[in-house]
C-alpha positions in Angstrom: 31.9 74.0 -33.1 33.0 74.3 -29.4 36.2 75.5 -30.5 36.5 79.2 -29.4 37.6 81.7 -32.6 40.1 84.2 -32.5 38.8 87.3 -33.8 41.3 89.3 -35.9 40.5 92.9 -37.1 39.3 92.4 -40.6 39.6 88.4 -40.6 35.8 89.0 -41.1 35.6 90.8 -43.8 34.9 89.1 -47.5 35.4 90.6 -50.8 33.1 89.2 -53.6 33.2 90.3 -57.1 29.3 90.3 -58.6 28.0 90.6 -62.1 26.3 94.3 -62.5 22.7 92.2 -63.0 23.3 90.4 -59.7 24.3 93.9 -57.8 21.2 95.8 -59.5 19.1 93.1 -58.2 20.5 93.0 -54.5 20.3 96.6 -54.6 16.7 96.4 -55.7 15.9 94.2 -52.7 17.5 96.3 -50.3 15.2 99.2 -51.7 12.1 97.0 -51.1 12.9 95.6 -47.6 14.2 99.2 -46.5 18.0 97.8 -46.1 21.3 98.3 -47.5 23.2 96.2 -49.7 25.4 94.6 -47.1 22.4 94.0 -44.7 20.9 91.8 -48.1 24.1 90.1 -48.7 24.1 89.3 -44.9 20.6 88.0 -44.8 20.7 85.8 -48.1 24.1 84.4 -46.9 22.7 83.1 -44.1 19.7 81.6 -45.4 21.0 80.8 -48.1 23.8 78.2 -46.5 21.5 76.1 -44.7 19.7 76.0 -48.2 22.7 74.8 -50.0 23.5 72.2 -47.3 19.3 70.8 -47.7 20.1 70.5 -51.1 23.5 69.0 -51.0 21.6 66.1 -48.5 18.9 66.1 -50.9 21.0 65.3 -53.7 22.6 62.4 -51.9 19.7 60.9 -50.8 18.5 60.8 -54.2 21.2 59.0 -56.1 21.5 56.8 -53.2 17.6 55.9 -53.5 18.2 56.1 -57.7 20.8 53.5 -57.3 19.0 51.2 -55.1 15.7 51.3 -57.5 18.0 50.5 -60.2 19.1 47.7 -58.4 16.2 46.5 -57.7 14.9 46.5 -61.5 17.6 44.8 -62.2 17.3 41.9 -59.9 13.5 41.7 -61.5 14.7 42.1 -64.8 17.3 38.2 -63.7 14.2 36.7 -61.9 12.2 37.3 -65.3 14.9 36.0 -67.0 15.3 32.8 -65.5 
């Protein structure tokens, strides 16, 4: 991420449409942590990416591992066999 961005007036700004149960409950969290709304959004967004990405990883390293157990069992199962 060396590469240097070009800020453009409003480039940064991101419209999401929300579920009325999903905007009670940020609002609810902003109440609690003494925050507005967009300061919540803000704050899960960024924890909440590098919690997608663990998971993504995660999920890939288990099917890869899944995979290679299966394999395994199955080259049991042959030596059984024979």
């Amino acid at each position: 991420m060396s590469k240097e961005l070009k800020k453009l007036r409003g480039e940064h700004c991101l419209n999401v449409f929300v579920s009325y149960e999903l905007k009670n409950q940020l609002k609810e969290l902003a109440e609690i942590y003494d925050r507005t709304t967009a300061d919540m959004v803000r704050a899960l967004l960024k924890v909440g990416i590098p919690v997608m990405r663990g998971i993504s990883e995660a999920e890939r390293v288990m099917v890869r591992e899944y995979v290679e157990l299966f394999r395994k069992a199955r080259k049991v199962k042959e030596i059984k066999e024979i």
